[in-house]
C-alpha positions as CSV (number, residue, x, y, z in Angstrom):
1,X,5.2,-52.6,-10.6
2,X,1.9,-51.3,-12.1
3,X,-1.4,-51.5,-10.4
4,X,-2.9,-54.6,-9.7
5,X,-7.2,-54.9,-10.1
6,X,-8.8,-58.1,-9.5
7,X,-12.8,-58.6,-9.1
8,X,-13.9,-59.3,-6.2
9,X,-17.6,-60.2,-7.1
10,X,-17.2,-63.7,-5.6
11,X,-16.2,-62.2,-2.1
12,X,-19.1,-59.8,-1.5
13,X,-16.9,-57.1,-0.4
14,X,-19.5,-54.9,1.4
15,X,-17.9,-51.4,3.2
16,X,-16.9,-52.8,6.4
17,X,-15.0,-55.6,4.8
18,X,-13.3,-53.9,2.5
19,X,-12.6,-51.4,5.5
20,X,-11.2,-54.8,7.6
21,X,-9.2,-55.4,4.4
22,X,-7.5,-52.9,4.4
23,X,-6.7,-52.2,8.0
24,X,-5.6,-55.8,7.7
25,X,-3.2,-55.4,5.3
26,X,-1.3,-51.9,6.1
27,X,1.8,-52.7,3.8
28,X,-1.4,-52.3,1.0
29,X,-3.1,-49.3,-0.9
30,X,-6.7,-50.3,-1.5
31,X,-9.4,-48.7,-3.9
32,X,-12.1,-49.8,-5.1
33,X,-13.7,-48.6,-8.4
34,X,-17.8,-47.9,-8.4
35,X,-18.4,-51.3,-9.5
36,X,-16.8,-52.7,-6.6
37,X,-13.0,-54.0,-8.9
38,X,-10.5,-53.6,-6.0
39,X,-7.0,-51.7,-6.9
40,X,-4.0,-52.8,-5.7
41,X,-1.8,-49.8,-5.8
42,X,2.1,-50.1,-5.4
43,X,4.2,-47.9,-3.1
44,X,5.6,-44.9,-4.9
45,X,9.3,-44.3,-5.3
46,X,11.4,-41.4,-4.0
47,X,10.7,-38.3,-6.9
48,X,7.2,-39.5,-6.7
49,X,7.1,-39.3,-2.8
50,X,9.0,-36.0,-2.4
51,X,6.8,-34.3,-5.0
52,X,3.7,-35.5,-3.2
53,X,5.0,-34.3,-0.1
54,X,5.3,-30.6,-1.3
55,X,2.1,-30.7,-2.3
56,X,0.9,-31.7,1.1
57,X,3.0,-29.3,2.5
58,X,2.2,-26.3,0.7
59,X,-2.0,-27.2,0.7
60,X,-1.2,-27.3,4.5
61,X,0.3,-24.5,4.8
62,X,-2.4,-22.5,3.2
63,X,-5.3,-24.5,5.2
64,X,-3.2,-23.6,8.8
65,X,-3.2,-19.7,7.5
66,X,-6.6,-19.4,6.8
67,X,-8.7,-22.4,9.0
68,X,-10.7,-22.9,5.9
69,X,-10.6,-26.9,6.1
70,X,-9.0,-30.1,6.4
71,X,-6.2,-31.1,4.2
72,X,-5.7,-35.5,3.5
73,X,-2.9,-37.1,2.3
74,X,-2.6,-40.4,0.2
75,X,-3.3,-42.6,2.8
76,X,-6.8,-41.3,3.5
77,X,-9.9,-43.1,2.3
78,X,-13.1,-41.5,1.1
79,X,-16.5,-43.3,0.2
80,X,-17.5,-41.4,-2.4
81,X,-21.7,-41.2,-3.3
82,X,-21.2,-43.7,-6.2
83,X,-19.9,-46.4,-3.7
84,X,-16.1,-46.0,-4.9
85,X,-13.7,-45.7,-2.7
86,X,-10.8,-43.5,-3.3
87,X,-7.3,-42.2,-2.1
88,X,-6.1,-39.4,-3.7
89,X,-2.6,-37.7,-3.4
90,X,-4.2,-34.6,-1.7
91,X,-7.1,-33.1,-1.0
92,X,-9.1,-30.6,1.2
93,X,-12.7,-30.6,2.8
94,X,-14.0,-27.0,4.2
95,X,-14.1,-27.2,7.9
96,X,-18.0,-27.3,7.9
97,X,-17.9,-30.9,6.1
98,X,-15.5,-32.0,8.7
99,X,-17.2,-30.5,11.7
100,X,-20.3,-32.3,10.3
101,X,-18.8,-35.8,10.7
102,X,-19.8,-37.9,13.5
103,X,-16.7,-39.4,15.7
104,X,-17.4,-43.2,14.0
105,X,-17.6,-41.4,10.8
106,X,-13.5,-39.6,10.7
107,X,-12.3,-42.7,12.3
108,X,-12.9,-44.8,8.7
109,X,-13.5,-44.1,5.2
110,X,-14.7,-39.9,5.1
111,X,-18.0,-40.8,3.3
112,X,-17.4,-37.7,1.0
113,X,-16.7,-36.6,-2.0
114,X,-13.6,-34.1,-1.4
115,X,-14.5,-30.6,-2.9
116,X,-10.5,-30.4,-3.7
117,X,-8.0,-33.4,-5.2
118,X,-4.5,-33.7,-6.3
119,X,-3.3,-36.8,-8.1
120,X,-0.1,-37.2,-9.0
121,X,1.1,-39.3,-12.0
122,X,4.0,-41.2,-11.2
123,X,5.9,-43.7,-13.7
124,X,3.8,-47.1,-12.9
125,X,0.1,-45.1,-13.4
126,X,-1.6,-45.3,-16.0
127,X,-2.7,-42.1,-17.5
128,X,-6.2,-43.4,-18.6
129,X,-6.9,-45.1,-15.3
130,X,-5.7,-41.5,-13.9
131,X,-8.3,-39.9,-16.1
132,X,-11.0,-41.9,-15.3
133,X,-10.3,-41.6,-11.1
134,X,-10.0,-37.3,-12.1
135,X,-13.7,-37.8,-14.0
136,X,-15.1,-40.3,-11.2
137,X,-14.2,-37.0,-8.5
138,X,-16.0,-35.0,-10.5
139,X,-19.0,-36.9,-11.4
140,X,-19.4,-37.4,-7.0
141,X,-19.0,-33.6,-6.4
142,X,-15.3,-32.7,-6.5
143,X,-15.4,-29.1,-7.1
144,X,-12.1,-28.7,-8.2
145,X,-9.0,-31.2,-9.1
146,X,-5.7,-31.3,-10.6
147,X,-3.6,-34.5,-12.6
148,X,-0.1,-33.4,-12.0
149,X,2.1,-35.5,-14.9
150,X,5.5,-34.3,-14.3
151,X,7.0,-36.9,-16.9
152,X,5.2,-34.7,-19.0
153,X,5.1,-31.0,-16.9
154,X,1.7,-30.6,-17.8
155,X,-1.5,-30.1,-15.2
156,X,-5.0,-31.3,-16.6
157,X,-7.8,-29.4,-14.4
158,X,-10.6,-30.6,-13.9
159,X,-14.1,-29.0,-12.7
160,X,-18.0,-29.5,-12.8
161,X,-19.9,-29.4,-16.2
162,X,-16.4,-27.7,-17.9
163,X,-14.2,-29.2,-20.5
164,X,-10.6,-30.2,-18.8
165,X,-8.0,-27.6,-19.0
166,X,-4.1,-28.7,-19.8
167,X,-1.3,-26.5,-19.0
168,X,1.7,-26.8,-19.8
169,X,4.8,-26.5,-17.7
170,X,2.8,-24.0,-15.3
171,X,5.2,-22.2,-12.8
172,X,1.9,-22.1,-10.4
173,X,-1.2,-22.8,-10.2
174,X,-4.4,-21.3,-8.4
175,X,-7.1,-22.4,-6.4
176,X,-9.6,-20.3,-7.7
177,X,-12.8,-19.8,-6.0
178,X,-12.5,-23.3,-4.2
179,X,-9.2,-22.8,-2.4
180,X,-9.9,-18.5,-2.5
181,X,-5.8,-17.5,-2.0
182,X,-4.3,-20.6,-2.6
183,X,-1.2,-21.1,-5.0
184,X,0.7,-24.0,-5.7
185,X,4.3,-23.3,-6.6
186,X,5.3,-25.9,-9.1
187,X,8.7,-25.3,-9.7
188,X,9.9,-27.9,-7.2
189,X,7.4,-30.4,-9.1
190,X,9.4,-30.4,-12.7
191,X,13.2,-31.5,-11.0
């Protein structure tokens, strides 16, 4: 099943309702796009999943080493500045950003742009729609951001006011200066 998007004009979906939405409907994946088109995202199957996992797990890994942030799987929601809101695979917030949250604010949508995202292509995505999500972080202050296609083993990165990077097949790759000691083995990521 590919993605559904239907517009939602008629509804008048403001933040809280699409936040009731979706608490309503936990068997769903919501997102919205900045001019408001809700996605409807199916569940992932099994390669999907267990590569998405060892992303998680290795991003967590590095965040409980060095207390630098707060790592988010798929299911977490961020309002991002341009009014989308957006789950993506992974991502990571430095500890201040957290900190700086109220109580109300961690217990919906983060309304933040994550300085670190992962998406993962699996078979029902669309690479363009893909593209477009990667561009829309960056554009809302994503610092750093990866499209992991393993149908095709390659890695687009993506950062601020650069052209995208594609490598190929990459055995690893590095956080940079965003994630300062973090690698991401992707061997496991090609089976």
């Amino acid at each position: 099943m590919n993605s559904l998007t239907l517009n939602m004009d008629a509804l008048h979906l403001d933040d809280e309702r699409f936040f009731q939405l979706c608490q309503d409907n936990p068997d769903l994946r919501f997102e919205r796009n900045p001019n408001g088109t809700l996605i409807i995202m199916p569940p992932t199957g099994g390669e999907t999943g267990y590569r998405n996992a060892r992303i998680v797990q290795q991003l967590l890994n590095w965040c409980d080493a060095t207390d630098s942030g707060v790592v988010f799987d798929s299911s977490t929601g961020f309002k991002l500045p341009n009014g989308a809101n957006r789950s993506p695979d992974a991502a990571w917030i430095p500890r201040e950003r957290w900190e700086g949250l109220t109580a109300e604010e961690k217990q919906g949508f983060l309304p933040l742009c994550p300085d670190f995202v992962v998406e993962l292509r699996s078979q029902t995505d669309s690479l363009s729609r893909l593209e477009d999500k990667m561009q829309d972080y960056i554009e809302n202050g994503t610092r750093l951001a990866w499209l992991i296609d393993p149908s095709s083993q390659t890695v687009q990165i993506y950062r601020p006011q650069q052209p995208v990077d594609v490598a190929n097949s990459p055995s690893q790759l590095s956080g940079e200066g965003v994630l300062p000691g973090f690698v991401l083995n992707c061997d496991r990521l090609w089976l």
